[in-house]
PyMOL commands that place a pseudoatom at each C-alpha (Angstrom):
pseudoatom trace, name=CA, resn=UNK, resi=1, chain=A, elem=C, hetatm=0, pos=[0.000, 0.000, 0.000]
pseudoatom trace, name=CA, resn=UNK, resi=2, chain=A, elem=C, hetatm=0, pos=[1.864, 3.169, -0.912]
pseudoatom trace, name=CA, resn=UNK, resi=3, chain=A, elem=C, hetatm=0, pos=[1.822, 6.391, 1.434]
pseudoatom trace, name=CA, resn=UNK, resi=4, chain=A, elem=C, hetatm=0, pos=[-1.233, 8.094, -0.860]
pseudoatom trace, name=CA, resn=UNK, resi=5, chain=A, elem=C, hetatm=0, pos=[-3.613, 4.902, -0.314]
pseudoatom trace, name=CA, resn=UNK, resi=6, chain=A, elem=C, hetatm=0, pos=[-2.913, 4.762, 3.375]
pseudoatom trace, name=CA, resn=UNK, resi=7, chain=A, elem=C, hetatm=0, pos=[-4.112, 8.122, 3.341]
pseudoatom trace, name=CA, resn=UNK, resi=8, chain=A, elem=C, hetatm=0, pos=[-7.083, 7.551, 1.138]
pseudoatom trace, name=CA, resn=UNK, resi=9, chain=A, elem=C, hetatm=0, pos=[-8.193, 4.757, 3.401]
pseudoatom trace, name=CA, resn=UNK, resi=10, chain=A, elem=C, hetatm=0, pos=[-7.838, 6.909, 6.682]
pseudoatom trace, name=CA, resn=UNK, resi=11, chain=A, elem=C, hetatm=0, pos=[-9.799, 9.829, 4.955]
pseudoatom trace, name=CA, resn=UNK, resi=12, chain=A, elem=C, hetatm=0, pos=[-12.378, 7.223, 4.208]
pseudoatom trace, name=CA, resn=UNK, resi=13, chain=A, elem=C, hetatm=0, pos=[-12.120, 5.684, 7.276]
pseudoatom trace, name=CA, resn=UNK, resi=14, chain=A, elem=C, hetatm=0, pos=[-12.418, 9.055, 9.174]
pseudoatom trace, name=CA, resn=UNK, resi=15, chain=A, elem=C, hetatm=0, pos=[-15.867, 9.604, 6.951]
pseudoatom trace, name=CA, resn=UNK, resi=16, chain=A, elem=C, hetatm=0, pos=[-17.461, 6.458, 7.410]
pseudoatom trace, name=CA, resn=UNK, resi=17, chain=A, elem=C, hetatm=0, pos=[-17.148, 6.193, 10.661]
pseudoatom trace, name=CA, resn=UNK, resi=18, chain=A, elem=C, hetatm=0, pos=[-17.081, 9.516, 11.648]
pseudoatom trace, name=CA, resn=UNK, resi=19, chain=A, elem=C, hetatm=0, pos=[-13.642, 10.103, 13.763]
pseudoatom trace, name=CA, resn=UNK, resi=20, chain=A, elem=C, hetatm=0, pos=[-12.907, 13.817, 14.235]
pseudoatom trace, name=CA, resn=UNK, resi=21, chain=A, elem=C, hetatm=0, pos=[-9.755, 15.028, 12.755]
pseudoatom trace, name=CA, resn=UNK, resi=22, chain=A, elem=C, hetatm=0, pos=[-8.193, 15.445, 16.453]
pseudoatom trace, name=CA, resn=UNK, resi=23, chain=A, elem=C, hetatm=0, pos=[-8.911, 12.023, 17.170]
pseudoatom trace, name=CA, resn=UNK, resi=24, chain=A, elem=C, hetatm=0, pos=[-6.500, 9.269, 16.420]
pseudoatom trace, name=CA, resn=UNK, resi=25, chain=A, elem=C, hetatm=0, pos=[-8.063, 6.594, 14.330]
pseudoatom trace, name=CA, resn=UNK, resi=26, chain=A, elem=C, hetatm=0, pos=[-5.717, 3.933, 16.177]
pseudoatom trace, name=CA, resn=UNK, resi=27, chain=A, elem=C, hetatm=0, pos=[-7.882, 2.035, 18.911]
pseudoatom trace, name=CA, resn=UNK, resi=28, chain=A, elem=C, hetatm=0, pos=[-11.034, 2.862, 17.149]
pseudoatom trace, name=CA, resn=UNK, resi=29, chain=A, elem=C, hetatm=0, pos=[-13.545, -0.066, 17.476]
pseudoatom trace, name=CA, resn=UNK, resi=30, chain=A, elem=C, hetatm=0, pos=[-16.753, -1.441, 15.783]
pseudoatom trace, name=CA, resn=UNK, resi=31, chain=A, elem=C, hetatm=0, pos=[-18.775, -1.800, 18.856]
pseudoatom trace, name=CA, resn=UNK, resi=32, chain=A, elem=C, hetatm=0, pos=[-17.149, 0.591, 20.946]
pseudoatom trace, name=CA, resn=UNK, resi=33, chain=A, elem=C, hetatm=0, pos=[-16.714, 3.783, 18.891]
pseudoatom trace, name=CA, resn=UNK, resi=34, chain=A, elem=C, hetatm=0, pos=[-20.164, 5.852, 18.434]
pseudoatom trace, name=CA, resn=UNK, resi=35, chain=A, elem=C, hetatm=0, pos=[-19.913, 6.509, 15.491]
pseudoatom trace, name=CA, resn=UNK, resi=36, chain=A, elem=C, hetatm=0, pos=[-19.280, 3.322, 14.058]
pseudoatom trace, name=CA, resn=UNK, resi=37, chain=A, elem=C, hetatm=0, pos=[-22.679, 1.357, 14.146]
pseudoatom trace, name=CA, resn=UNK, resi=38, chain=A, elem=C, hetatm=0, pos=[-24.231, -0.860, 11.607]
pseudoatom trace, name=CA, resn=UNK, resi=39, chain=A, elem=C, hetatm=0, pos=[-24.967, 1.599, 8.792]
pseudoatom trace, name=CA, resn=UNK, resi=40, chain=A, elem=C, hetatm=0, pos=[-21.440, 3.083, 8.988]
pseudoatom trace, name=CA, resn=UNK, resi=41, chain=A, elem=C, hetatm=0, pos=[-19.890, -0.143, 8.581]
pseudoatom trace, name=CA, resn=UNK, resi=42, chain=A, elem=C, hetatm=0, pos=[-21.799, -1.159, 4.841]
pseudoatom trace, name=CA, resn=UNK, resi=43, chain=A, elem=C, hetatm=0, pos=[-20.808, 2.140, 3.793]
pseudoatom trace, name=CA, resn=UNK, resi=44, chain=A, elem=C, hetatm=0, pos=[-17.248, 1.595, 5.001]
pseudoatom trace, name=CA, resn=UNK, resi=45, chain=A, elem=C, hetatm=0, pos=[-17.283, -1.577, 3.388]
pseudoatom trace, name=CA, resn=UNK, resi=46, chain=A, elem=C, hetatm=0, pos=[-19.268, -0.174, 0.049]
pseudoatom trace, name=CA, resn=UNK, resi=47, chain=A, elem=C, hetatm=0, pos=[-16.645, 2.803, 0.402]
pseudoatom trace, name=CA, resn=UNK, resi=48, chain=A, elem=C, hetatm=0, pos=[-13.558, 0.474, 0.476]
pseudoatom trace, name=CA, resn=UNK, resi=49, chain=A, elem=C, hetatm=0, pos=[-14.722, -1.361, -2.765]
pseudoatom trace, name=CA, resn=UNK, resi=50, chain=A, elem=C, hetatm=0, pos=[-15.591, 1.595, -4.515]
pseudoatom trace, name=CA, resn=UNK, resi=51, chain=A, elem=C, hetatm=0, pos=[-12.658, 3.596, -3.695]
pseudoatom trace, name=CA, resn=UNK, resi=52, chain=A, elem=C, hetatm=0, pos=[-9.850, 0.941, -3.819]
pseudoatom trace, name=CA, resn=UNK, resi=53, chain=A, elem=C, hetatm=0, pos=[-11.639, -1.296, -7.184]
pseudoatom trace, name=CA, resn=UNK, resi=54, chain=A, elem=C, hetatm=0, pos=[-12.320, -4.032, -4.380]
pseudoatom trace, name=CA, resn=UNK, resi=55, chain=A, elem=C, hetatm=0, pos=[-14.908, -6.741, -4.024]
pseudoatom trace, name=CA, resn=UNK, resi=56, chain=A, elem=C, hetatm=0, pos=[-14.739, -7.878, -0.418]
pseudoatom trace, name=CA, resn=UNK, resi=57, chain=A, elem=C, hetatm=0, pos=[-15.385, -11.280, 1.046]
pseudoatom trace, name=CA, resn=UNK, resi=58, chain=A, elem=C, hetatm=0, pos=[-18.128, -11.651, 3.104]
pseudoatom trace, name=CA, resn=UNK, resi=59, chain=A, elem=C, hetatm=0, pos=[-15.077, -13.189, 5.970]
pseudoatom trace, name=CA, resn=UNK, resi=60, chain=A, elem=C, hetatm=0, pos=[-13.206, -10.102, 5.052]
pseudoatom trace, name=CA, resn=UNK, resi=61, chain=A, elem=C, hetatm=0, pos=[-16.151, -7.346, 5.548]
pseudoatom trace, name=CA, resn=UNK, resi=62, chain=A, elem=C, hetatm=0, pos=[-17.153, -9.305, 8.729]
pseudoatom trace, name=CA, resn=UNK, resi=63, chain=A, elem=C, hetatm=0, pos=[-13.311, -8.823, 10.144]
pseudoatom trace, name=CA, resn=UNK, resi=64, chain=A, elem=C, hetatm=0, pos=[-13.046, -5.300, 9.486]
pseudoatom trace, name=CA, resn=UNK, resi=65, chain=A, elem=C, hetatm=0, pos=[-13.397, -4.495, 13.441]
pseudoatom trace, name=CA, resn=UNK, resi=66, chain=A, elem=C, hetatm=0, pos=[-11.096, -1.604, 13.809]
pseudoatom trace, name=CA, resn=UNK, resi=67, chain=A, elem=C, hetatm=0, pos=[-8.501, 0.557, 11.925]
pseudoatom trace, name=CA, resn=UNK, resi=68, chain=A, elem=C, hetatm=0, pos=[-5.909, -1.898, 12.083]
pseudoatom trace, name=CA, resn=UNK, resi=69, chain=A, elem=C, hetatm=0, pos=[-7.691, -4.522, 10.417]
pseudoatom trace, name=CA, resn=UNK, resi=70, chain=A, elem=C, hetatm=0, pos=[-8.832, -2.236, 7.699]
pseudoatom trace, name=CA, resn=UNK, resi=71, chain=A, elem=C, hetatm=0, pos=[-5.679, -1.550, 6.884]
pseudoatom trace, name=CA, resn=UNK, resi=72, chain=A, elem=C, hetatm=0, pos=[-4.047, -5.061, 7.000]
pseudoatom trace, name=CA, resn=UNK, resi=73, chain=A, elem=C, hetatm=0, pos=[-7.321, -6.070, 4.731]
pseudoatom trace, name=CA, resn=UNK, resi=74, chain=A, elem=C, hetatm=0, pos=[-6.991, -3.456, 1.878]
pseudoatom trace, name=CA, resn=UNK, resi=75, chain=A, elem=C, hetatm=0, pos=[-3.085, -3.752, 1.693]
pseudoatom trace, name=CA, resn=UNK, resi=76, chain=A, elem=C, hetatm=0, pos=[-3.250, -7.242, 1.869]
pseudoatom trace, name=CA, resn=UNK, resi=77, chain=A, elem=C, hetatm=0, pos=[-5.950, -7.312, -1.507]
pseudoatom trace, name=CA, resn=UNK, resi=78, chain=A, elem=C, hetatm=0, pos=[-3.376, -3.928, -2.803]
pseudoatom trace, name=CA, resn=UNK, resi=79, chain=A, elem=C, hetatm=0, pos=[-0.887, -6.420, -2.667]
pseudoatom trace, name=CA, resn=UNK, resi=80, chain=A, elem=C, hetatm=0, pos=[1.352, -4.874, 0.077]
for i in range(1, 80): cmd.bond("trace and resi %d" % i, "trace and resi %d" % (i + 1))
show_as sticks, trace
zoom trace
């Protein structure tokens, strides 16, 4: 994932699931963060196909539970 996607995928990230600019997106959690509730994660996950030419698995969509996995699911599919 070069430097440009990452910050794609944090801008999209930071929309979707609505984490203010001062906030950190590390240690945001489905479940736990506010903002993140059922209808922000399918438009995360509609987001991250649309944005990064994706088509997730259901496994993968499923395991996207914070901003670490995000990120270790679309670089893994980018390839690195």
């Amino acid at each position: 994932m070069t430097g440009m996607q990452r910050e794609e995928l944090e801008a999209l990230f930071r929309y979707c699931v609505r984490v203010p600019d001062d906030r950190s997106v590390a240690g945001v959690t489905r479940g736990v963060w506010p903002g993140w509730d059922s209808m922000a994660h399918v438009t995360l996950v509609g987001a991250l196909e649309d944005q990064f030419d994706l088509i997730l698995a259901i496994d993968e969509a499923q395991g996207l539970v914070d901003w670490e996995s995000c990120v270790r699911v679309v670089a893994g599919r980018l390839g690195g």
